[in-house]
BAGU-911280 format. One record per residue (C-alpha): x, y, z; chain. Coordinates in Angstrom, 2 decimals, decimal comma. Layout:
<atoms>
atom x: X; y: Y; z: Z; ch: A
...
</atoms>
This chain:
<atoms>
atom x: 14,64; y: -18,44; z: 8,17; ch: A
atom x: 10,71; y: -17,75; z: 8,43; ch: A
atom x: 9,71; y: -13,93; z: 7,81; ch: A
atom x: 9,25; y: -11,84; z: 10,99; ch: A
atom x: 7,14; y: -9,36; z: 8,75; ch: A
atom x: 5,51; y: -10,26; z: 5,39; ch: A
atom x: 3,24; y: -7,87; z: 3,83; ch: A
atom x: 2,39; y: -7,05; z: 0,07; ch: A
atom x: 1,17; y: -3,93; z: -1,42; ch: A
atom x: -1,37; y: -4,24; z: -4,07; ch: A
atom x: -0,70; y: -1,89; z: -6,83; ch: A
atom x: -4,59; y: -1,15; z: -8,03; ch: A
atom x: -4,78; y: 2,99; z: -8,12; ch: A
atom x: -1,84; y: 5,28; z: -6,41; ch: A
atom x: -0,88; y: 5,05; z: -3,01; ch: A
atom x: -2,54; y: 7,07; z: -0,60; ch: A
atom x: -1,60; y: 9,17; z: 2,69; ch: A
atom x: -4,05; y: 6,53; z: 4,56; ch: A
atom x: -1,58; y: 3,70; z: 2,99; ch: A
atom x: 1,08; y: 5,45; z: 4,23; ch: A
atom x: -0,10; y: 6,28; z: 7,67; ch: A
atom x: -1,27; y: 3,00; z: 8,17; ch: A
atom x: 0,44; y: 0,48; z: 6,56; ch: A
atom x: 4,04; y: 2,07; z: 4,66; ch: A
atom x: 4,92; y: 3,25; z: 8,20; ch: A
atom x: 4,38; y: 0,43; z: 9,96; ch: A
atom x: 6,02; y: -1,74; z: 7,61; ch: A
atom x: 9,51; y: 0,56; z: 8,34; ch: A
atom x: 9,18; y: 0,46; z: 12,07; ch: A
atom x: 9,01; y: -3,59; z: 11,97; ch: A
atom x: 12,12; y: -3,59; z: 9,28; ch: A
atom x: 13,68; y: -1,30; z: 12,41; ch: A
atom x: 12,75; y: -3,34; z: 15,21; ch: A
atom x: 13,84; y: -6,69; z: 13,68; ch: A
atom x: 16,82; y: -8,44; z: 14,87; ch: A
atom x: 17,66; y: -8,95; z: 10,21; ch: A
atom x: 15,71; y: -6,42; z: 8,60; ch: A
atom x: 16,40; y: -8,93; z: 5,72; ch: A
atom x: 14,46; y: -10,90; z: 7,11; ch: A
atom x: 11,26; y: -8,77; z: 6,51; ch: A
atom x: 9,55; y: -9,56; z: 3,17; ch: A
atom x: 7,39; y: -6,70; z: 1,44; ch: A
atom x: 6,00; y: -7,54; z: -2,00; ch: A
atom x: 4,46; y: -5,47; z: -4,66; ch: A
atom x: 1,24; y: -7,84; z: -5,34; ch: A
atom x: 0,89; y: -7,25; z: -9,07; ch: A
atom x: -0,84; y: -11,16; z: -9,40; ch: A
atom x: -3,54; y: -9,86; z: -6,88; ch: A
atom x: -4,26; y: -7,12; z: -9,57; ch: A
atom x: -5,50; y: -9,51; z: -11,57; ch: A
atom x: -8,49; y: -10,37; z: -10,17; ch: A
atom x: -10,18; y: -7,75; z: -12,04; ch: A
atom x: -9,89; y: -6,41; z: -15,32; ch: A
atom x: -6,90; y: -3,98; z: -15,78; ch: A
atom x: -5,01; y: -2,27; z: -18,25; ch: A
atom x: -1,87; y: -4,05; z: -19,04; ch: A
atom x: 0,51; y: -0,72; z: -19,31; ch: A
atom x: -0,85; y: 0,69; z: -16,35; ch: A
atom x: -0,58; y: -1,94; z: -14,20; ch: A
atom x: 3,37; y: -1,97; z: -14,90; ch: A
atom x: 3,22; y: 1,97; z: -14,30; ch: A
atom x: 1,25; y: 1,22; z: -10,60; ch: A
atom x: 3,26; y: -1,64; z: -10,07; ch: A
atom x: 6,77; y: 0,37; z: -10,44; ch: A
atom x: 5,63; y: 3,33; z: -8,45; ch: A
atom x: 4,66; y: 1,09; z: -5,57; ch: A
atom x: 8,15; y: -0,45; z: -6,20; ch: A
atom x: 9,94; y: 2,62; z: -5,78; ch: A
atom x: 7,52; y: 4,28; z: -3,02; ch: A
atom x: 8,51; y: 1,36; z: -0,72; ch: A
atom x: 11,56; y: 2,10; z: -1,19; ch: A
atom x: 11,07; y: 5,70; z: -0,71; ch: A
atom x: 9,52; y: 4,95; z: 2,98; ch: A
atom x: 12,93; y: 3,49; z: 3,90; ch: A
atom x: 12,17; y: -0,31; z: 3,24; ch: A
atom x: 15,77; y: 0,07; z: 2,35; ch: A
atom x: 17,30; y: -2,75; z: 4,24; ch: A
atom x: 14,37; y: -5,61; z: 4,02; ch: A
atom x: 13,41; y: -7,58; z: 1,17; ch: A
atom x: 11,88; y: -6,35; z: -1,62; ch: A
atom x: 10,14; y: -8,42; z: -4,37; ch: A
atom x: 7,64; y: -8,15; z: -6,90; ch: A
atom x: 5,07; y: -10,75; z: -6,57; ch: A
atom x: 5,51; y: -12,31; z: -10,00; ch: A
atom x: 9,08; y: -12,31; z: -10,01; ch: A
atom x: 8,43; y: -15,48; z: -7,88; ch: A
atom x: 7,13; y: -18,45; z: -9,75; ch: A
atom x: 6,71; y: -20,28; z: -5,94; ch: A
atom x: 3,58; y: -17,85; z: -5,41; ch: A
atom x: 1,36; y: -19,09; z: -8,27; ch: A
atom x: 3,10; y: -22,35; z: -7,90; ch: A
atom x: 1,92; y: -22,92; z: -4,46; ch: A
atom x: -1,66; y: -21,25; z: -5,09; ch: A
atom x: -2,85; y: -23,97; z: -7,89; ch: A
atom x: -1,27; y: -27,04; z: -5,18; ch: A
atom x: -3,43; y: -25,39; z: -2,66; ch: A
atom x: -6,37; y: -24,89; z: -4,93; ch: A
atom x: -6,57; y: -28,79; z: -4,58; ch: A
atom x: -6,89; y: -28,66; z: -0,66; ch: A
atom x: -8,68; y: -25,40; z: -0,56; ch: A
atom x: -12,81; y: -26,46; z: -1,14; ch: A
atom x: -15,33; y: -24,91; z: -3,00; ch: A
atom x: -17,88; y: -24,25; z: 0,32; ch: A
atom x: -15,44; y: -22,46; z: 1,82; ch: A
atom x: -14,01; y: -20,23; z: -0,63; ch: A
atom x: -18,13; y: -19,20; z: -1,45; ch: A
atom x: -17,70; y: -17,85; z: 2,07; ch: A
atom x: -14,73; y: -15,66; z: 1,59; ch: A
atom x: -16,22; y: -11,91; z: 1,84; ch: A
atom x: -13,75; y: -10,78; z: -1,23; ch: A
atom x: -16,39; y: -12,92; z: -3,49; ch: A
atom x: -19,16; y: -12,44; z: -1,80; ch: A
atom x: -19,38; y: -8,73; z: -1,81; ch: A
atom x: -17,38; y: -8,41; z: -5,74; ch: A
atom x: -18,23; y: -11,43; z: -7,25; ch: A
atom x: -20,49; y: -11,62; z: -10,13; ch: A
atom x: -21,78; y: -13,94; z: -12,38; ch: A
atom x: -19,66; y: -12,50; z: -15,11; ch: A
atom x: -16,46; y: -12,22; z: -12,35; ch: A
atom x: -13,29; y: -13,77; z: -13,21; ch: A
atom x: -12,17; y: -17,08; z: -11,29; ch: A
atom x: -9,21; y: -15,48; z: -9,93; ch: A
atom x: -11,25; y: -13,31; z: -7,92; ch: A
atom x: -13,22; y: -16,79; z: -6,62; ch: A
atom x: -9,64; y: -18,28; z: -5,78; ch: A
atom x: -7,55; y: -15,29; z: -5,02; ch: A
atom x: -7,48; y: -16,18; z: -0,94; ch: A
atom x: -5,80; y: -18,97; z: -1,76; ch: A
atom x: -3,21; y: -17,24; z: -3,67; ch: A
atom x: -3,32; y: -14,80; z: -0,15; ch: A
atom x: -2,64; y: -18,34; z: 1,62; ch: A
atom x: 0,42; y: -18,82; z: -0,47; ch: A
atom x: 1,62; y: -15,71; z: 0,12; ch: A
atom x: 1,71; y: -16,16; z: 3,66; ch: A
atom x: 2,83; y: -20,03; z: 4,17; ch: A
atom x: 5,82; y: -19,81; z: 1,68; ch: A
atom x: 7,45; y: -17,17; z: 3,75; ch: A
atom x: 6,70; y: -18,82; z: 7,27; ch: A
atom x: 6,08; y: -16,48; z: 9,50; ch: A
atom x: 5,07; y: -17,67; z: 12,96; ch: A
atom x: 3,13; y: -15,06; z: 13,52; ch: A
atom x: 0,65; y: -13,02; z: 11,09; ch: A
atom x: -0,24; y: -9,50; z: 12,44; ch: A
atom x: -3,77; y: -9,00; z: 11,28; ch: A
atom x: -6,26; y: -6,49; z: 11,18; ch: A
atom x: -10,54; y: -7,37; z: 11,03; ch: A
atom x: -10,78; y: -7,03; z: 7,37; ch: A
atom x: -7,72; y: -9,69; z: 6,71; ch: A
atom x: -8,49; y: -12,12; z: 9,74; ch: A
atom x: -10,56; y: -14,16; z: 7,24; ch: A
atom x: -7,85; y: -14,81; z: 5,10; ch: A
atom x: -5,28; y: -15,46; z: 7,71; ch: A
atom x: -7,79; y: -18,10; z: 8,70; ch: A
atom x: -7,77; y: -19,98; z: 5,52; ch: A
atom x: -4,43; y: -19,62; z: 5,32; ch: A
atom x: -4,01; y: -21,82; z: 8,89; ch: A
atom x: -6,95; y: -23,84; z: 7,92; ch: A
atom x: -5,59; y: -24,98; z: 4,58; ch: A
atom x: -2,37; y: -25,54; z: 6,31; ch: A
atom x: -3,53; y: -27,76; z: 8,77; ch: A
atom x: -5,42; y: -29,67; z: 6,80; ch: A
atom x: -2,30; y: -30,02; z: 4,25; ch: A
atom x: -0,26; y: -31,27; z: 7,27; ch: A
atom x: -2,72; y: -33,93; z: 8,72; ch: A
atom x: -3,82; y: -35,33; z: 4,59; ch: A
atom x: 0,19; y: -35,59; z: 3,78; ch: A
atom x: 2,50; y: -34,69; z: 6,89; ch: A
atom x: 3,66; y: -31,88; z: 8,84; ch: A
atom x: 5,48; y: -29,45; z: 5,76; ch: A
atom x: 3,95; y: -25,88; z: 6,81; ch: A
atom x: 3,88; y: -23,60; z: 9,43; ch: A
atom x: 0,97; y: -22,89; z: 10,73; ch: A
atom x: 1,19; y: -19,26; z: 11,40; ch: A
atom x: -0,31; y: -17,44; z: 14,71; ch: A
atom x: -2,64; y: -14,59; z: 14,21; ch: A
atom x: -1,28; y: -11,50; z: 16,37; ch: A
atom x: -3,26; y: -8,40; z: 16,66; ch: A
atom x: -1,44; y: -5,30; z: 15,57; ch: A
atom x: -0,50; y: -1,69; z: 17,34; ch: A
atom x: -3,57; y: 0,12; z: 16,09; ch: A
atom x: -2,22; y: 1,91; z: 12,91; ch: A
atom x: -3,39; y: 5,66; z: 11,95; ch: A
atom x: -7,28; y: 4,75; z: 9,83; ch: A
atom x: -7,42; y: 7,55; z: 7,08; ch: A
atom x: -10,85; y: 8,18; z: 5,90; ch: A
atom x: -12,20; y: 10,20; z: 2,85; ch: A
atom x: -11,92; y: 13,72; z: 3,01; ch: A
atom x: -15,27; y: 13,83; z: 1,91; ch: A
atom x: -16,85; y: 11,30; z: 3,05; ch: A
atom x: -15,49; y: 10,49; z: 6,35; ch: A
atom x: -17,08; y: 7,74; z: 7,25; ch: A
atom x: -15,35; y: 5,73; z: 4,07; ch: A
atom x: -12,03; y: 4,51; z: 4,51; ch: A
atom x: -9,45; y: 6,20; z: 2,43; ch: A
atom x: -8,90; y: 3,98; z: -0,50; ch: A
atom x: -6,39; y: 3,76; z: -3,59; ch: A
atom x: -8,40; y: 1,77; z: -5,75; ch: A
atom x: -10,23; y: 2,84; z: -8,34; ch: A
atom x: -9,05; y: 6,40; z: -8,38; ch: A
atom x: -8,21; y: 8,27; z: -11,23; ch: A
atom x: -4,48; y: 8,52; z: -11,97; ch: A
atom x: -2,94; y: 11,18; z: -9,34; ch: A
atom x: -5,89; y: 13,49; z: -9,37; ch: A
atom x: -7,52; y: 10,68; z: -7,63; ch: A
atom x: -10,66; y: 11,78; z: -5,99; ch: A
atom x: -11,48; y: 15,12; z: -3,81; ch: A
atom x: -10,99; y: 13,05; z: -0,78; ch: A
atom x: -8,25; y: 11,05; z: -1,41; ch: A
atom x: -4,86; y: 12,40; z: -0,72; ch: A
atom x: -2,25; y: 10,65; z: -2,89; ch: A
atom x: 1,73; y: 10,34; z: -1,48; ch: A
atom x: 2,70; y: 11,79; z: -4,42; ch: A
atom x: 0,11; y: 14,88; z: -4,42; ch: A
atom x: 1,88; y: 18,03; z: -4,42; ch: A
atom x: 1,57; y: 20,85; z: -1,66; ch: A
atom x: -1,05; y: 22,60; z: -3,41; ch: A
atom x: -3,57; y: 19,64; z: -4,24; ch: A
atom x: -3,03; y: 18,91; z: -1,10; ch: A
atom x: -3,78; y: 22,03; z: 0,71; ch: A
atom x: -6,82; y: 22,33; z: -1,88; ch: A
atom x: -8,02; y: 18,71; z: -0,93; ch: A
atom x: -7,79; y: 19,39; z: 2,83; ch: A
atom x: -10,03; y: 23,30; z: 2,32; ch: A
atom x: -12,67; y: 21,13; z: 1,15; ch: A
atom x: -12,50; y: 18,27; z: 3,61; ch: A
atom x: -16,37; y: 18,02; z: 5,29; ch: A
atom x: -16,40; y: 18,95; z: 8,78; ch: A
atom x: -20,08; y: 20,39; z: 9,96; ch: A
atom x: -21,84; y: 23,40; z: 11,26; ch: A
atom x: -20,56; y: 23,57; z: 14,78; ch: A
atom x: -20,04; y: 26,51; z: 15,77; ch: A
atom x: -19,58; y: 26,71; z: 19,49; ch: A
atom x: -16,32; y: 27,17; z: 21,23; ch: A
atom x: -15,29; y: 23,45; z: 21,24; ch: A
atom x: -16,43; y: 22,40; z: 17,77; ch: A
atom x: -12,74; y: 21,27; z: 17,34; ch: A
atom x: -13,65; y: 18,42; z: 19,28; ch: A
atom x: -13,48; y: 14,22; z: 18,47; ch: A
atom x: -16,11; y: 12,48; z: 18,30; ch: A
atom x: -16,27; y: 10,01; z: 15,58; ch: A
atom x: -20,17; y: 9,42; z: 16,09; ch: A
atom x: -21,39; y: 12,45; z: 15,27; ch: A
atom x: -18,58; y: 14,67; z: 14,01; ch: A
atom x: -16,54; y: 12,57; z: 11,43; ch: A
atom x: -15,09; y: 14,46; z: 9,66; ch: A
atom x: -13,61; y: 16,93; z: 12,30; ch: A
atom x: -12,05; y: 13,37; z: 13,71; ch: A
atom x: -10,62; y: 12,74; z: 10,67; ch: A
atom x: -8,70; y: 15,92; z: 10,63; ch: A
atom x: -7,66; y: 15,61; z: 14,20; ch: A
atom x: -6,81; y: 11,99; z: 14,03; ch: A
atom x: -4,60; y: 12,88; z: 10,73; ch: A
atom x: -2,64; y: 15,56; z: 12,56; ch: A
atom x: -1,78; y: 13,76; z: 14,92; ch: A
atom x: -0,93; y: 10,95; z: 12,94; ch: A
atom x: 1,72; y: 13,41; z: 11,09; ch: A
atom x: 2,87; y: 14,96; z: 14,36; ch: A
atom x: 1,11; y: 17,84; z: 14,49; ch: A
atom x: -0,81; y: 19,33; z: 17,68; ch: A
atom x: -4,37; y: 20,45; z: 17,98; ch: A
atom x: -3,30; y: 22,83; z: 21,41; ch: A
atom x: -5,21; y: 25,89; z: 21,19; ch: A
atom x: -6,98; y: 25,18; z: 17,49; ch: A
atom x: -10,36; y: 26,80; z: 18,07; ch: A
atom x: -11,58; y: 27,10; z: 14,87; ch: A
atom x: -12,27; y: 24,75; z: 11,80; ch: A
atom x: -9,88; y: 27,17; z: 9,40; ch: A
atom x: -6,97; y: 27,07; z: 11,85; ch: A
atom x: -7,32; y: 23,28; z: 12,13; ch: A
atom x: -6,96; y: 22,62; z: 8,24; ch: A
atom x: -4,28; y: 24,89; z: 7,97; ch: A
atom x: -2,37; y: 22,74; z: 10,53; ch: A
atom x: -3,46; y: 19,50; z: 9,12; ch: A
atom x: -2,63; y: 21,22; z: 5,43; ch: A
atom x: 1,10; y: 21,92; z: 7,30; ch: A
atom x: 1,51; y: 18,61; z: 9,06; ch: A
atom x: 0,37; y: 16,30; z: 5,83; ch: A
atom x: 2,89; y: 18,16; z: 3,37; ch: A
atom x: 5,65; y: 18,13; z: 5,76; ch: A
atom x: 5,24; y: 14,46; z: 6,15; ch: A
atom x: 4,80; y: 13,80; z: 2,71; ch: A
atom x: 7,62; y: 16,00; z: 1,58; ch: A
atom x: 10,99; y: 13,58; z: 2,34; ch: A
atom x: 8,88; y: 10,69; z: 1,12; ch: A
atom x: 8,66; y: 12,79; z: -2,19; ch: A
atom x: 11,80; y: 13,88; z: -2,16; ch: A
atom x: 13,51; y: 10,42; z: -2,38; ch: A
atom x: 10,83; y: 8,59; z: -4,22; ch: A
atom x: 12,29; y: 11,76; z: -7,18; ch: A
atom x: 15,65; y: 10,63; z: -6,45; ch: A
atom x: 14,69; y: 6,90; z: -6,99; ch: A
atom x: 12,96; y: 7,96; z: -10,01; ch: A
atom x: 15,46; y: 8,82; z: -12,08; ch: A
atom x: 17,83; y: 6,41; z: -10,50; ch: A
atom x: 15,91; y: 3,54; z: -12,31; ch: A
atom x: 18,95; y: 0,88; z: -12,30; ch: A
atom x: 19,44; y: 1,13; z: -8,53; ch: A
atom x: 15,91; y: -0,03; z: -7,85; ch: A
atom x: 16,12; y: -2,87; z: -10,08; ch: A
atom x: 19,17; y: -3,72; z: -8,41; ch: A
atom x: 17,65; y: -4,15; z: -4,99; ch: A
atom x: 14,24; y: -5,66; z: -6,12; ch: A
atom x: 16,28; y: -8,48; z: -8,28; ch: A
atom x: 18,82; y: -9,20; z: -5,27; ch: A
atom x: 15,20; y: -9,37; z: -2,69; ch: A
atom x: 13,72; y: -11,16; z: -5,67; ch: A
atom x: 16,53; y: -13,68; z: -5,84; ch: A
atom x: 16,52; y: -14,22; z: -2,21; ch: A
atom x: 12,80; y: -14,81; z: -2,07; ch: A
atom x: 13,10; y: -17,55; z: -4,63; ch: A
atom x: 16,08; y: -18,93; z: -2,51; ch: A
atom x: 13,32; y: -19,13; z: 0,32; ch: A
atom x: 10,71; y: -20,29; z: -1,07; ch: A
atom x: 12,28; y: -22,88; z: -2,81; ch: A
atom x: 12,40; y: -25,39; z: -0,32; ch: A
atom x: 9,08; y: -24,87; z: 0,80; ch: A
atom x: 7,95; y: -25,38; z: -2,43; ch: A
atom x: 9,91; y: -28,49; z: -3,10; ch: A
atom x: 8,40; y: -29,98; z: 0,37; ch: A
atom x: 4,65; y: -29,65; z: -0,45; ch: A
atom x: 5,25; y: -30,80; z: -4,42; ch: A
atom x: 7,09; y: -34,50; z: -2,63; ch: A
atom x: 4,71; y: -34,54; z: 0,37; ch: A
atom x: 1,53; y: -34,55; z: -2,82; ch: A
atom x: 3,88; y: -37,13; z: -4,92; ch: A
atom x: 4,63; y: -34,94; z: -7,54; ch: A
atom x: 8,29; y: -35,29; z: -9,25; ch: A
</atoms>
């Protein structure tokens, strides 16, 4: 059966309350709304981590704690894989390599704004292995925001050119344009997106806001989120033009449930946000702790998803390595 919802989690830097908001949460509502949550694939991408240099230890560390966080979320009944765990991804990436073409992987942003002349060729190829990713699981449809919609693209151009060089052996998945999901930005510098990467361990950054942050970095991150000088009786007020990071704040309490009715004041509103973000974070916490020291039952469900991916994937596999005239 193709996937109704594929997504996979890179594990570069901790998960953050902007990951959460806008892509964890998500993720559970489609495993609710399916008709077989089993038939929702979500991956820990630990192959995508490679595209940079890393430390070998800590990518194992990330790449567990993502494990267990989607978990955590409630990703409890779809299925859950670590990237690697699959031979079929890196399988399929090197037969696609051979349709993909140089021109049009020097257009793919992800080089073009990281790449170097000292970069690795991972990073130079790693939208094919994104391509791969997508066509072994065969979803019809690919819900996709701006920044991915180039690499959905090569993933249905590479497919259709596979199909019309050697026959018709992948889906060529639909784009689909997403509920717009809560869009986190920096505490202190709210015009940045909220970002894992690159932070340090789970102090992370002032701005950042980590799922696993306690109640009082959090509530210490939030008193020194930006806001401005406004001082008249609406300052509370959106507008993402010229008061960021007041938006933010609003935007984030409302993402967590929380109300700004009759906030007047700056204080007042990061006490609620302070409120809103620990009480959302606190049951994710909770059985992420559990989970933690539960180690055997999350290798248990990641080797039954894992096992069920390769059942999958096989096939698919199998299909492109005849239609090429290998075995």
């Amino acid at each position: 059966m193709p996937a109704t919802s594929l997504s996979l989690v890179k594990p570069t830097g901790s998960p953050t309350l902007g990951n959460l908001l806008g892509a964890l949460r998500p993720m559970a509502a489609a495993q609710d709304a399916a008709d077989d949550p089993a038939d929702c694939f979500y991956g820990v991408a630990d192959l995508h981590a490679l595209t940079v240099p890393h430390d070998p230890t800590e990518l194992r560390l990330r790449s567990r704690e993502v494990a267990t966080l989607l978990l955590a979320v409630g990703l409890d009944r779809s299925t859950l894989f670590v990237q690697s765990r699959v031979p079929a991804h890196r399988e399929l990436a090197y037969l696609l390599e051979c349709v993909a073409t140089t021109g049009e992987l020097s257009r793919m942003i992800q080089f073009k704004e990281k790449g170097r002349p000292g970069s690795r060729a991972s990073l130079y190829t790693y939208p094919v292995l994104m391509a791969a990713d997508i066509l072994l699981h065969r979803p019809v449809r690919v819900p996709v925001g701006d920044d991915q919609r180039q690499h959905v693209e090569l993933a249905r151009d590479l497919a259709t050119r596979f199909n019309a060089a050697y026959g018709p052996v992948l889906v060529v998945p639909e784009m689909a344009t997403p509920p717009a999901a809560a869009r986190v930005m920096d505490l202190q510098d709210p015009t940045a997106k909220m970002g894992k990467s690159g932070t340090d361990a789970r102090s992370g950054t002032a701005g950042v806001v980590h799922v696993l942050d306690g109640p009082d970095v959090v509530r210490r991150k939030i008193a020194r989120a930006v806001t401005d000088g406004d001082t008249a009786p609406d300052a509370v007020r959106a507008d993402r033009s010229t008061k960021p990071g007041v938006t933010n704040l609003l935007e984030v309490l409302v993402a967590c449930g929380g109300s700004a009715d009759g906030i007047a004041t700056y204080g007042a509103l990061k006490a609620a946000v302070t409120d809103a973000v620990v009480a959302t974070l606190e049951p994710v916490q909770r059985r992420y702790a559990e989970l933690t020291g539960d180690p055997a039952h999350v290798d248990a469900v990641y080797a039954a998803g894992e096992a069920r991916c390769r059942e999958v994937t096989a096939p698919v596999l199998a299909a492109v390595e005849s239609a090429l005239g290998l075995g």
